[in-house]
MIFIMI-151375 format. One record per residue (C-alpha): z, y, x; residue in three letters. Coordinates in nm, 4 decimals. Each point is the difference from the previous one (the first is absolute). Last residue first. Layout:
! residues N
<rec w="Z" v="Y" u="X" aa="Ala"/>
...
***
This chain:
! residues 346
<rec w="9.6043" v="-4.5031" u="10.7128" aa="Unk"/>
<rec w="-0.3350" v="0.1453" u="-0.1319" aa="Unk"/>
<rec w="-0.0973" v="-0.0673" u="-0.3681" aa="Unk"/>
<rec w="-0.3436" v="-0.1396" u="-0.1729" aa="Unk"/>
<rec w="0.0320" v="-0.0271" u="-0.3753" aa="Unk"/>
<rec w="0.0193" v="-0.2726" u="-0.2770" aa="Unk"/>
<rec w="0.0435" v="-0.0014" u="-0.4315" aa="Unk"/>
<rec w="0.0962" v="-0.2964" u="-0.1489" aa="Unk"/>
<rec w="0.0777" v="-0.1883" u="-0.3237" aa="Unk"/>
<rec w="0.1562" v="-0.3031" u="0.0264" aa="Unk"/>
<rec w="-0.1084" v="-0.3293" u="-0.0718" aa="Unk"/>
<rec w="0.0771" v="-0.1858" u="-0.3323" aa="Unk"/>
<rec w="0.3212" v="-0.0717" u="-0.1288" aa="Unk"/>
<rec w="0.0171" v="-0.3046" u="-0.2183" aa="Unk"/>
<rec w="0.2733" v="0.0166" u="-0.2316" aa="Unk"/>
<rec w="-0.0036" v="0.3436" u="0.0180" aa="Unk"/>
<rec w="0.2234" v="0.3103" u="0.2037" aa="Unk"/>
<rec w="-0.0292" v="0.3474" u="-0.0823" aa="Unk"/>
<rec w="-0.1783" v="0.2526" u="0.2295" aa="Unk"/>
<rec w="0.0868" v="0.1296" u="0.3130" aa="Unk"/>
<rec w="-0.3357" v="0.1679" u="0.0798" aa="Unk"/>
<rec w="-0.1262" v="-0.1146" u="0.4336" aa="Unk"/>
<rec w="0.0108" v="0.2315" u="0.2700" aa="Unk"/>
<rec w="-0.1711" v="0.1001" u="0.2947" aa="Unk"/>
<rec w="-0.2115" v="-0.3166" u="0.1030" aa="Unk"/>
<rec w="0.0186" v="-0.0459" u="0.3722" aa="Unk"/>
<rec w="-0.1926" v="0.0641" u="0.3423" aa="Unk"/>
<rec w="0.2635" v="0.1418" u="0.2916" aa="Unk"/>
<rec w="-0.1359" v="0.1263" u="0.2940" aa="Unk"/>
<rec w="0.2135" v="0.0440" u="0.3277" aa="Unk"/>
<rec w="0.0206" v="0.2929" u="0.2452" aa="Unk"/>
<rec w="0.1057" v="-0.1914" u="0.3385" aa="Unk"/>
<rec w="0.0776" v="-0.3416" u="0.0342" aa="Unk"/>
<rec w="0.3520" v="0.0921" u="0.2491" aa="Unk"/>
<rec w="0.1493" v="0.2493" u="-0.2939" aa="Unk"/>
<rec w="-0.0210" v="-0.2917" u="-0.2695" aa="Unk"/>
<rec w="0.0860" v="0.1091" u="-0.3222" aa="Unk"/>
<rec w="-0.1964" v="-0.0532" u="-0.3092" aa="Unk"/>
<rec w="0.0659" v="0.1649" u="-0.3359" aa="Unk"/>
<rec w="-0.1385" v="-0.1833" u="-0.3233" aa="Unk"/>
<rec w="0.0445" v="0.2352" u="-0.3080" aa="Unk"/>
<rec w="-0.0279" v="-0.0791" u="-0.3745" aa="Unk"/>
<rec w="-0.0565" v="0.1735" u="-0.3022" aa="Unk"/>
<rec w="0.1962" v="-0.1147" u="-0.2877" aa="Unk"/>
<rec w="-0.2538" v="0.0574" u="-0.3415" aa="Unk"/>
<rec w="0.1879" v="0.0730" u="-0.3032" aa="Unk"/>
<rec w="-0.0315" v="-0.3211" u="-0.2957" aa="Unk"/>
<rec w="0.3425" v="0.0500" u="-0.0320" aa="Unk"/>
<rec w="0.1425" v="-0.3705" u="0.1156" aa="Unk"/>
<rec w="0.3246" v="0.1461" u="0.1348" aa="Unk"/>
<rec w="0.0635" v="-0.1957" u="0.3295" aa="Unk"/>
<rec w="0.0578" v="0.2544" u="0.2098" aa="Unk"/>
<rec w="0.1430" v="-0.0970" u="0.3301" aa="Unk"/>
<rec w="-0.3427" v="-0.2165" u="0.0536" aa="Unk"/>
<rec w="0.0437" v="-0.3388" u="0.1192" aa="Unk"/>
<rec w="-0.2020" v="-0.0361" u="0.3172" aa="Unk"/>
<rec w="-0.2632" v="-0.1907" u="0.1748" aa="Unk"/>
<rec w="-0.2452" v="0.0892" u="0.2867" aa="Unk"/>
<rec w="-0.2677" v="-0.2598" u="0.0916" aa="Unk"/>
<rec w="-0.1625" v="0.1237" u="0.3305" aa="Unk"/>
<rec w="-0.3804" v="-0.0282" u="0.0715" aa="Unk"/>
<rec w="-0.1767" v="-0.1856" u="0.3162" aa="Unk"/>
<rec w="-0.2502" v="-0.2700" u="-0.1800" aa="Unk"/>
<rec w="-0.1319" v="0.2809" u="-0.2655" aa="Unk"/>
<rec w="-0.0915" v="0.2082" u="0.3324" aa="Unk"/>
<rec w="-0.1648" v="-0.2616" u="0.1779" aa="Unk"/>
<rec w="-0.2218" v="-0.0746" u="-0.2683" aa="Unk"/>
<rec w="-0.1024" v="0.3242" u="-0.0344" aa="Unk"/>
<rec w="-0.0591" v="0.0559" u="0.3396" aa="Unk"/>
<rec w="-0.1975" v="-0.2926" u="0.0002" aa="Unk"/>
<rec w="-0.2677" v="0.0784" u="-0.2440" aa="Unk"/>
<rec w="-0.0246" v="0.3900" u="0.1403" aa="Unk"/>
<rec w="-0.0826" v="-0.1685" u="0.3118" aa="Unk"/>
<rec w="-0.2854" v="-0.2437" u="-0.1371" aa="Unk"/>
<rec w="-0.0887" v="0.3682" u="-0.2369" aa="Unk"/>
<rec w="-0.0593" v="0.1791" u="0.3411" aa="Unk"/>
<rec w="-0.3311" v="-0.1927" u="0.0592" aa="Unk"/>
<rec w="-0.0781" v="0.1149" u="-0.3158" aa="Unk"/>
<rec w="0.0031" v="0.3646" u="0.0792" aa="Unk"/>
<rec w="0.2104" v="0.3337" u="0.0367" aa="Unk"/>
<rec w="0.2677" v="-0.2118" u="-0.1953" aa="Unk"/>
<rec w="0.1739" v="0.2101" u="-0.2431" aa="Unk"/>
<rec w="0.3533" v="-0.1744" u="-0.0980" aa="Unk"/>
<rec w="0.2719" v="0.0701" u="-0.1994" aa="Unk"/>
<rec w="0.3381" v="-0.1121" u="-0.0192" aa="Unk"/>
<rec w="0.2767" v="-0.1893" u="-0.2495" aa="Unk"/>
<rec w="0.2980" v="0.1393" u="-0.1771" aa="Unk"/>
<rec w="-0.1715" v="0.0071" u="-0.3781" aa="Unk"/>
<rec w="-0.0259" v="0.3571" u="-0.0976" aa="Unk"/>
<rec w="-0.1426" v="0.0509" u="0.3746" aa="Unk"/>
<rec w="-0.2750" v="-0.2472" u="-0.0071" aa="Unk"/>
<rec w="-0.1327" v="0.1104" u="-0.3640" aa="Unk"/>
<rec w="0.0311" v="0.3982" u="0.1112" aa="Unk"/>
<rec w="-0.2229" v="-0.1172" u="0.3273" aa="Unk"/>
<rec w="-0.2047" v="-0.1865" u="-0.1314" aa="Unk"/>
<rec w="-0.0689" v="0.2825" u="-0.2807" aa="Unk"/>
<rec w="-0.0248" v="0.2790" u="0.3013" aa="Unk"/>
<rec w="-0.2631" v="-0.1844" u="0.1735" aa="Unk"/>
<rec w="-0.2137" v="-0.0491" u="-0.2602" aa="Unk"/>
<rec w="0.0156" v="0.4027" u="-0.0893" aa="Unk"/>
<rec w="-0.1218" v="0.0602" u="0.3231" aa="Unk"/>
<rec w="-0.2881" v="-0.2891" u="0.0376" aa="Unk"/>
<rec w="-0.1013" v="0.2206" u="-0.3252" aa="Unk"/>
<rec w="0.0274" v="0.3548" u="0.1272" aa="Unk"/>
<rec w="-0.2089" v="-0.1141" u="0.3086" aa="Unk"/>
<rec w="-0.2227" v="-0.3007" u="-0.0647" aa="Unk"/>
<rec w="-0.0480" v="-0.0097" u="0.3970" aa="Unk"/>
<rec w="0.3228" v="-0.0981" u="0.1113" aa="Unk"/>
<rec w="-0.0990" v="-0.3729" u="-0.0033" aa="Unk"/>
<rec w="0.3250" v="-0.1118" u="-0.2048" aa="Unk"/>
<rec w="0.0667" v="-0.3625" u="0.0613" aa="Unk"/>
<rec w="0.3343" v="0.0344" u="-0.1657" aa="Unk"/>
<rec w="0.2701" v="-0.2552" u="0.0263" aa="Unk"/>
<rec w="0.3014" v="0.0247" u="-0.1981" aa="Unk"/>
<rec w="0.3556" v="-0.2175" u="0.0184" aa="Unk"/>
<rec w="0.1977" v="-0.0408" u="-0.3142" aa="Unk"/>
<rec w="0.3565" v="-0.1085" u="-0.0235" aa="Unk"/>
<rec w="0.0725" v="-0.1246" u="-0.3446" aa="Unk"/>
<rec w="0.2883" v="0.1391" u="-0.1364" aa="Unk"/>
<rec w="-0.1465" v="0.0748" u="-0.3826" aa="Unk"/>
<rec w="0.0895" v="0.3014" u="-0.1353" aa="Unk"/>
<rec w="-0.1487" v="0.2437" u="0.2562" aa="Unk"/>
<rec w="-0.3185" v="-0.2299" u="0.0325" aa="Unk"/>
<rec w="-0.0065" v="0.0878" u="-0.4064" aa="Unk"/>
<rec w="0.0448" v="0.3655" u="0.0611" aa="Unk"/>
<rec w="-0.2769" v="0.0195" u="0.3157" aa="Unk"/>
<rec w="-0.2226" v="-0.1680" u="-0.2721" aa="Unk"/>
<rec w="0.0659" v="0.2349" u="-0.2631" aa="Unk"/>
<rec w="-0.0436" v="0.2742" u="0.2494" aa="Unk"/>
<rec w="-0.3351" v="-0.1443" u="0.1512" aa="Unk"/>
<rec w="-0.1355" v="0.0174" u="-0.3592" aa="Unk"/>
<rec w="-0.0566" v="-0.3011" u="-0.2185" aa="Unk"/>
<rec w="-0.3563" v="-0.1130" u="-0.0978" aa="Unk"/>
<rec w="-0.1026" v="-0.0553" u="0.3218" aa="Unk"/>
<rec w="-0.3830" v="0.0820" u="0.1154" aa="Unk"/>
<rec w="-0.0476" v="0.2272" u="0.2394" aa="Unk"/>
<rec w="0.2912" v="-0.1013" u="0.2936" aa="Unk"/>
<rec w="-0.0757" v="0.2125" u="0.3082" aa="Unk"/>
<rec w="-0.1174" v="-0.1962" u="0.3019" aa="Unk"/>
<rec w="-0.0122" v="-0.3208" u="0.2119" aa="Unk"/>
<rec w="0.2173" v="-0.2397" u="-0.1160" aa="Unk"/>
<rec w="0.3276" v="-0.2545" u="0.1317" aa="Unk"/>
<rec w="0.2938" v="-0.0272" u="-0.2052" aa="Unk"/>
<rec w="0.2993" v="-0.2043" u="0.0934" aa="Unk"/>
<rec w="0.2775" v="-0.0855" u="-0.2236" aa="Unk"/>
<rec w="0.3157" v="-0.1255" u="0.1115" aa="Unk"/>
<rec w="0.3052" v="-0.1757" u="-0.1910" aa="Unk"/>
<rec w="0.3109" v="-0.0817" u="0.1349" aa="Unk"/>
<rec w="0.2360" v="-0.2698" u="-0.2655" aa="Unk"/>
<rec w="-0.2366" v="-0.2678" u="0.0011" aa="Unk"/>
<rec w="-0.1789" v="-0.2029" u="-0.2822" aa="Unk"/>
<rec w="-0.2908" v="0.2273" u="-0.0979" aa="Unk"/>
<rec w="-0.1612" v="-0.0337" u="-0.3304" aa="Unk"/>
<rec w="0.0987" v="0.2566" u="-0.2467" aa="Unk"/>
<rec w="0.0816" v="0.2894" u="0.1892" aa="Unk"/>
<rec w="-0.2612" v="-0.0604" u="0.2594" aa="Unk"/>
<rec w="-0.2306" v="-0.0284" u="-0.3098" aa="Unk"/>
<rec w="0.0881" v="0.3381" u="-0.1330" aa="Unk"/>
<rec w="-0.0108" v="0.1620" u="0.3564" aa="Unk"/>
<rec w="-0.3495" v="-0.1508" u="0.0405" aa="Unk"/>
<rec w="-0.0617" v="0.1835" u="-0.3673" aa="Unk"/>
<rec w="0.1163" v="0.3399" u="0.1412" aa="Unk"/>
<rec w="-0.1800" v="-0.0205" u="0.3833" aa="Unk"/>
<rec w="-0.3489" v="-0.1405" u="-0.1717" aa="Unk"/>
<rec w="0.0689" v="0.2908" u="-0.2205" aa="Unk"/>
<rec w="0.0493" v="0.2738" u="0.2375" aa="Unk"/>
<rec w="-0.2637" v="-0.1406" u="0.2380" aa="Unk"/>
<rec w="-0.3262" v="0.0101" u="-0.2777" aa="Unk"/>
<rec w="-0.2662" v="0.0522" u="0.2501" aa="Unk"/>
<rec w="-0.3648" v="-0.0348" u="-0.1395" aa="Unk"/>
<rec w="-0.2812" v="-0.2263" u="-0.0040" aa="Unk"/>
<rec w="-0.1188" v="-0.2407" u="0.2317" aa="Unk"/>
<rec w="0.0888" v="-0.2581" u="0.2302" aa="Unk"/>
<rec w="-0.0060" v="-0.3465" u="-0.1193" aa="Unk"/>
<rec w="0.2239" v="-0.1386" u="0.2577" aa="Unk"/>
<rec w="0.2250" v="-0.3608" u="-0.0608" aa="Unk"/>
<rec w="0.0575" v="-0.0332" u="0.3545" aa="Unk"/>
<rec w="0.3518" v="0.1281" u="-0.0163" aa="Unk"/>
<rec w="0.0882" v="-0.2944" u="-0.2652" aa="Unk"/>
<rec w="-0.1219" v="-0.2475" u="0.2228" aa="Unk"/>
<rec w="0.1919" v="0.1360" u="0.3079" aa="Unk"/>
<rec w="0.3389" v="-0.0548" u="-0.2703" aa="Unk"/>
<rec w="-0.1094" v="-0.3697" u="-0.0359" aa="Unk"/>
<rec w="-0.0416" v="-0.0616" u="0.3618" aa="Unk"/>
<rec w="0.3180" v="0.1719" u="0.0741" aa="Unk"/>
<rec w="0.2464" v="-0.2044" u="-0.1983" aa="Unk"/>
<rec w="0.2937" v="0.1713" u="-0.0379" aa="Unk"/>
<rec w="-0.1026" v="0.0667" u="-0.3996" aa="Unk"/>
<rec w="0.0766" v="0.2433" u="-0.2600" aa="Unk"/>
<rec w="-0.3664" v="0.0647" u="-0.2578" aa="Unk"/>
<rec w="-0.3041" v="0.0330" u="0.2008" aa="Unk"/>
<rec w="-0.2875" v="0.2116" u="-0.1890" aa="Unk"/>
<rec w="0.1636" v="0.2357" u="-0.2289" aa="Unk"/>
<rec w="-0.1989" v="0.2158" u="-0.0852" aa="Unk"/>
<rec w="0.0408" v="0.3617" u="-0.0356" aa="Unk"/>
<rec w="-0.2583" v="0.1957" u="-0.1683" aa="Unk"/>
<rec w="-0.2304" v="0.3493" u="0.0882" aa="Unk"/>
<rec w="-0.0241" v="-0.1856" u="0.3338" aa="Unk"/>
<rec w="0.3187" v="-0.2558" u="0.0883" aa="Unk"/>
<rec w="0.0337" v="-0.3152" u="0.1699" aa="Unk"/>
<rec w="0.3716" v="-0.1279" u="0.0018" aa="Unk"/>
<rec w="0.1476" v="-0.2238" u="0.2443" aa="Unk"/>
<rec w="0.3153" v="-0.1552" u="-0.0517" aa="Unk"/>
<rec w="0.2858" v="-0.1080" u="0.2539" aa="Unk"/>
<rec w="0.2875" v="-0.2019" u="0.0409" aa="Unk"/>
<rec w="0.1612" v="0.0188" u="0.3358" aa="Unk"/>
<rec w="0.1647" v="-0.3070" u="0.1510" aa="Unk"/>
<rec w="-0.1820" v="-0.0114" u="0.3350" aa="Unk"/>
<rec w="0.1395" v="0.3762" u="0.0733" aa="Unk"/>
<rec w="-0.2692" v="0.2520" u="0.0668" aa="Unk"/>
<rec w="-0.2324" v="0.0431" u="0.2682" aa="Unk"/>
<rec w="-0.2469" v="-0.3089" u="-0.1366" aa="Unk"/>
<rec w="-0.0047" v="0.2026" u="-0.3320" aa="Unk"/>
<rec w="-0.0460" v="0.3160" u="0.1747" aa="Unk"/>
<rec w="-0.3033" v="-0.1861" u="0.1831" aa="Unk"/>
<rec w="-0.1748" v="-0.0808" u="-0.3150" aa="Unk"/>
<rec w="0.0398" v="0.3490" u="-0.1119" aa="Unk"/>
<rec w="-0.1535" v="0.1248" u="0.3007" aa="Unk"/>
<rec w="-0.2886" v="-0.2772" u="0.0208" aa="Unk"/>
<rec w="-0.0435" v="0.1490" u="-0.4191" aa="Unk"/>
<rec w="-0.0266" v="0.3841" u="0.0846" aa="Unk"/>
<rec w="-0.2659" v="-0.1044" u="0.2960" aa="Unk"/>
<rec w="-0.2479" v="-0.2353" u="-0.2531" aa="Unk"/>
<rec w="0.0587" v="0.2721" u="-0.2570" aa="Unk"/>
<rec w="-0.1221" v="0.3014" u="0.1802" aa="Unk"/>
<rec w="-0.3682" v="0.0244" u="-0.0921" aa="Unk"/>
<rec w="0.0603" v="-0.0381" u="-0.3577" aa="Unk"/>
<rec w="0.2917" v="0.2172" u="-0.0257" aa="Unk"/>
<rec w="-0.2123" v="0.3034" u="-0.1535" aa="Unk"/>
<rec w="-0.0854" v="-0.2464" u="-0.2559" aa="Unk"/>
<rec w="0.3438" v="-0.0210" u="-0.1800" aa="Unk"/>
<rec w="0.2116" v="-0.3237" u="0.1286" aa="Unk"/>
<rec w="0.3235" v="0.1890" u="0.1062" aa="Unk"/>
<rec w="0.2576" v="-0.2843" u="0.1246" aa="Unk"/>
<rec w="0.3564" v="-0.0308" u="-0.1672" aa="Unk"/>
<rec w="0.1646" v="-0.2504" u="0.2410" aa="Unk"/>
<rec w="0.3357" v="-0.1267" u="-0.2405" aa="Unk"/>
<rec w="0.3072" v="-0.1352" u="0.2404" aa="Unk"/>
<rec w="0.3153" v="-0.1189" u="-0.1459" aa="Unk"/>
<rec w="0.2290" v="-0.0566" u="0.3164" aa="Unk"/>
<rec w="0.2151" v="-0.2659" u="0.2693" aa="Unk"/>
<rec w="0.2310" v="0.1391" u="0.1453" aa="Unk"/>
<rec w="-0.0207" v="0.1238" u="0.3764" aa="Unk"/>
<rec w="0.3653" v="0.1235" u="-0.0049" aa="Unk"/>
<rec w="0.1868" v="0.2952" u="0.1233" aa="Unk"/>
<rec w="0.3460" v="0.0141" u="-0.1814" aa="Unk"/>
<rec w="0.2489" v="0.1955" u="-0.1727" aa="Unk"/>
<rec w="0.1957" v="-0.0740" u="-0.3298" aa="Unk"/>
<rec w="0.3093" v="0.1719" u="-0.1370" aa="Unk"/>
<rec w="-0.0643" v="0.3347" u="0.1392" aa="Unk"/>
<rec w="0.2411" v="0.2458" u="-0.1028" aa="Unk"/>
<rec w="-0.1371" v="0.3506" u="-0.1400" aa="Unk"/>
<rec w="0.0089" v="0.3314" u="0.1105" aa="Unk"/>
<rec w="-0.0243" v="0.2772" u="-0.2788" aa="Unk"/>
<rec w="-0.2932" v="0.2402" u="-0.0130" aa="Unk"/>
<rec w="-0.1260" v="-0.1321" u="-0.3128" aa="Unk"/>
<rec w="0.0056" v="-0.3628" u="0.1569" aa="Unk"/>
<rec w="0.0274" v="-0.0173" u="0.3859" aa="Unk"/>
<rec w="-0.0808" v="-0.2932" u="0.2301" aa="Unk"/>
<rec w="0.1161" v="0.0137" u="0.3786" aa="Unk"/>
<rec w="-0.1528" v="-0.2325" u="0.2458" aa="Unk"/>
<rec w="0.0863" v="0.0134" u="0.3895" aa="Unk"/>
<rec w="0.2825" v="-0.2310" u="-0.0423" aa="Unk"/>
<rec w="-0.1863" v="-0.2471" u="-0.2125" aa="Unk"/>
<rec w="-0.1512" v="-0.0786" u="0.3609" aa="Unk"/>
<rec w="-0.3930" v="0.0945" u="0.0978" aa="Unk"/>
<rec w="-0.2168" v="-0.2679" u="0.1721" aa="Unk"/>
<rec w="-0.3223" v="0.0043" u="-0.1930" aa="Unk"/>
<rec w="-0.1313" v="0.3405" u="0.0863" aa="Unk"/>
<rec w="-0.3851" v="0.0209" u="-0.1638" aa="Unk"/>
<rec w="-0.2170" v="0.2485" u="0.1949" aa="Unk"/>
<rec w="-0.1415" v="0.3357" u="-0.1348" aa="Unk"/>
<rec w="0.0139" v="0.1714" u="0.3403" aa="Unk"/>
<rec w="0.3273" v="0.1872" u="-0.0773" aa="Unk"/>
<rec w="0.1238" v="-0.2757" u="-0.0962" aa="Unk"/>
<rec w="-0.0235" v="-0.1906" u="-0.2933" aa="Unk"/>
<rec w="0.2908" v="-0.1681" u="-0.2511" aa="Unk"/>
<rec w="-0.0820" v="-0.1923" u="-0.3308" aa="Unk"/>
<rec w="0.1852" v="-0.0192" u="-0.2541" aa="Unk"/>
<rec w="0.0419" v="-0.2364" u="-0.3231" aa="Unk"/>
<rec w="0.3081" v="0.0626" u="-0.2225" aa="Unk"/>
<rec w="0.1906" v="-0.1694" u="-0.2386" aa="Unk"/>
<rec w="0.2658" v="0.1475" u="-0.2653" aa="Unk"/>
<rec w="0.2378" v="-0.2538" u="-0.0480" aa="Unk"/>
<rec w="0.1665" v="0.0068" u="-0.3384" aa="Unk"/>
<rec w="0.1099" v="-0.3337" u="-0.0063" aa="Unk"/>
<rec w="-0.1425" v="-0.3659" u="-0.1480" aa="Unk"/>
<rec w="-0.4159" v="-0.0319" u="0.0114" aa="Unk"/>
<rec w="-0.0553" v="-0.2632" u="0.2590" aa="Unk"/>
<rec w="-0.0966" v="0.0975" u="0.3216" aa="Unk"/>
<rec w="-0.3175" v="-0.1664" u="0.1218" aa="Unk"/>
<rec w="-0.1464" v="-0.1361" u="0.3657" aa="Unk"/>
<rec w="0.1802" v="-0.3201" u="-0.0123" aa="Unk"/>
<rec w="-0.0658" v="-0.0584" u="-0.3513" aa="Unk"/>
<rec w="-0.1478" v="-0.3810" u="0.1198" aa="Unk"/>
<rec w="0.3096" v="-0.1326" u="0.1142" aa="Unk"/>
<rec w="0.3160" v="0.2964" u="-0.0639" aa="Unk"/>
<rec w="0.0247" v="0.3335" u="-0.1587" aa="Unk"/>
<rec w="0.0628" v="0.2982" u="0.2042" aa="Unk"/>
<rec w="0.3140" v="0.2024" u="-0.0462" aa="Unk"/>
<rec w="0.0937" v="0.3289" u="-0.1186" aa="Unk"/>
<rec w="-0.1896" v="0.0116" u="-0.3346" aa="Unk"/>
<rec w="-0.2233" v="0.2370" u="-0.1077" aa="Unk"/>
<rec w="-0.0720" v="0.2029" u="-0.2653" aa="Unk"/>
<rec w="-0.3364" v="0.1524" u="-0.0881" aa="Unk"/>
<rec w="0.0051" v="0.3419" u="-0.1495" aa="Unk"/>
<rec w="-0.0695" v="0.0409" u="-0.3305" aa="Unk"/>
<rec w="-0.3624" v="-0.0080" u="-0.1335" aa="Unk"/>
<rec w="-0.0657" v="0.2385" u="-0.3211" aa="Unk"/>
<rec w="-0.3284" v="0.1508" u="0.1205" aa="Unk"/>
<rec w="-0.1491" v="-0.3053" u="0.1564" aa="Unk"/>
<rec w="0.1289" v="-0.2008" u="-0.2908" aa="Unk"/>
<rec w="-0.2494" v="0.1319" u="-0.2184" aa="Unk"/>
<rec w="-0.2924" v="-0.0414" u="0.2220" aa="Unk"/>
<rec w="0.1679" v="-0.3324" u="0.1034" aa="Unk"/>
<rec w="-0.0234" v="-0.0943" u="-0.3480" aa="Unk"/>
<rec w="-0.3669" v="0.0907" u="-0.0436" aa="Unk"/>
<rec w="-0.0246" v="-0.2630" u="0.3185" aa="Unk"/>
<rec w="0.2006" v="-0.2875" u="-0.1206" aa="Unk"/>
<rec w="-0.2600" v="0.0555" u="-0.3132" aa="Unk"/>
<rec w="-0.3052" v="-0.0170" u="0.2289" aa="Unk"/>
<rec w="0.1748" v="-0.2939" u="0.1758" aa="Unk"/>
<rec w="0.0387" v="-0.1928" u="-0.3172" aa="Unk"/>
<rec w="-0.3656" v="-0.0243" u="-0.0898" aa="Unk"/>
<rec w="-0.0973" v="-0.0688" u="0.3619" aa="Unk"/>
<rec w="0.2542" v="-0.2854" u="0.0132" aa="Unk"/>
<rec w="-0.2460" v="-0.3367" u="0.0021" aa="Unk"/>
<rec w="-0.1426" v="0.1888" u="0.3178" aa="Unk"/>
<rec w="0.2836" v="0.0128" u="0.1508" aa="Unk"/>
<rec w="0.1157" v="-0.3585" u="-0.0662" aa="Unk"/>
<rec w="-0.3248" v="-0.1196" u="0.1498" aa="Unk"/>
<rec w="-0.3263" v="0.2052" u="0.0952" aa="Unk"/>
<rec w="0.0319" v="0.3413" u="0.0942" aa="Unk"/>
<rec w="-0.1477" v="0.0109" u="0.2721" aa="Unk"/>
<rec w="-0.3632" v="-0.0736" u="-0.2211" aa="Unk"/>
<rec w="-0.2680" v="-0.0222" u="0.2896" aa="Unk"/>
<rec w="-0.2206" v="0.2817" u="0.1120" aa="Unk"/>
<rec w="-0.3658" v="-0.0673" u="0.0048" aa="Unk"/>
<rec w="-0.0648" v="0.0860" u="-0.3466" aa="Unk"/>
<rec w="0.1626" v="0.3318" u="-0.0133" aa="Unk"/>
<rec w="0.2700" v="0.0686" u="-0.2667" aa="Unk"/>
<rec w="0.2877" v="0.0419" u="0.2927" aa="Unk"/>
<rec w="0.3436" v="-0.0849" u="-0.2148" aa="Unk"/>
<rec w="0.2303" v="0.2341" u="-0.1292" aa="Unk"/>
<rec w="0.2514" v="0.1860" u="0.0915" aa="Unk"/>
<rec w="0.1920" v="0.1794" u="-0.2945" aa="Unk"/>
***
């Protein structure tokens, strides 16, 4: 589980009714080991809720929901598509969208910043470009900011409030080593437990090969799989560690793709200010696809799925998306789907 930074001159986040449920939290979290295996897929309902659910659908119908994002050719978010050029396919047969819209809602945001000692030098740049994704991104975002070495810390639990999340960045004791797969894992955990909106997005900044998890990059790929969290990867790879800088930037790229976000290799941290507000822009200018799946057998099978885009006068299009998700029986209280993602052409 995250925990709390143990140096002096950090501050206990998790103060308050967090703190008073650490104990329960690490069993919430064994469960969602379990759980993460046996998960059904979440179920929707047609309709938003009203007042303060505004940006939620209530569990009711067999929706099957959808985040994509469309690029050109040079990588660019287009906004302005019609459900008319959208075409959603489930084992190879074309489904009927219920629910289509382009919406800057408001979303679960955890920063997952690499605090090893190779970072040291880069912090101050990695947290202004983290600072201004949060001031890219919609007003009613809730974010967390975890620190993480050879442990993950949780160092500014869900908040809007910037002032409080650019104290949590600031909380640097760089040293050590890089323990990404399991920052990624138990951040997921906490998202799961914690966040209070329907889209959830993870973004992981660090600058090398993880050396010090104690799960592998395929157990974590599997639990990003299972999760539908959207997961966005930053490497500050030099290019000079060879093999390793290599093998870093295949896992952030395996972790982005299993989970429908993007990677990102900035040449430099000037380029990490851009790489902030891309981001940001592309989270603000994704589609919400909904259907009700023909096949409603709950088999446990996994139902690939299949956005096609077409728009002859935008050119070759780019569609981002999870591939599938396992049709699973139905509980009480389903939790999120499990997904798998891809990059497609339309």
């Amino acid at each position: 589980m995250l925990r709390r930074s143990k140096t002096s001159h950090r501050p206990d986040v998790l103060s308050g009714a967090f703190a008073s449920r650490i104990l329960s939290v690490l069993a919430a979290v064994s469960l969602f080991l379990f759980l993460r295996v046996l998960a059904p897929p979440r179920v929707l309902a047609q309709v938003q809720s009203s007042s303060d659910d505004d940006y939620r659908l209530r569990v009711e119908t067999d929706l099957v929901v959808l985040h994509a994002t469309i690029t050109d050719k040079d990588s660019r978010p287009v906004a302005d598509l019609t459900q008319e050029s959208f075409r959603v396919f489930e084992d190879k047969v074309e489904q009927q969208i219920k629910i289509f819209k382009r919406e800057d809602i408001p979303v679960s945001v955890g920063i997952v910043v690499d605090n090893s000692g190779s970072m040291r030098d880069k912090r101050k740049g990695v947290n202004s470009a983290a600072l201004k994704f949060v001031q890219s991104s919609n007003p009613l975002d809730e974010v967390f900011i975890v620190n993480f070495n050879e442990e993950a810390f949780l160092d500014a639990d869900f908040t809007g409030s910037i002032p409080l999340l650019e104290e949590g960045l600031e909380k640097i004791d760089a040293r050590g080593g890089t323990a990404l797969y399991d920052a990624v894992d138990m951040s997921l955990a906490h998202m799961k437990e914690r966040a209070t909106l329907d889209k959830k997005v993870l973004i992981a900044i660090t600058d090398g090969e993880d050396n010090a998890s104690r799960i592998s990059l395929e157990q974590v790929v599997q639990a990003v799989e299972r999760a539908n969290v959207m997961i966005y990867t930053v490497g500050l790879l030099s290019g000079e560690n060879g093999r390793s800088d290599r093998r870093a930037k295949r896992a952030l790229e395996e972790i982005s793709k299993a989970s429908g976000g993007a990677v990102f290799f900035p040449e430099n941290l000037d380029e990490v200010l851009s790489v902030a507000t891309a981001i940001a822009n592309d989270i603000r200018n994704q589609y919400v696809i909904a259907y009700t799946p023909t096949n409603l057998e709950k088999d446990g099978s996994f139902r690939r799925v299949e956005i096609k885009v077409n728009a002859p006068r935008r050119g070759k299009l780019y569609v981002r998306t999870r591939t599938g998700y396992y049709a699973q029986e139905l509980t009480t209280s389903p939790p999120e789907e499990p997904s798998k993602t891809t990059d497609s052409s339309g």
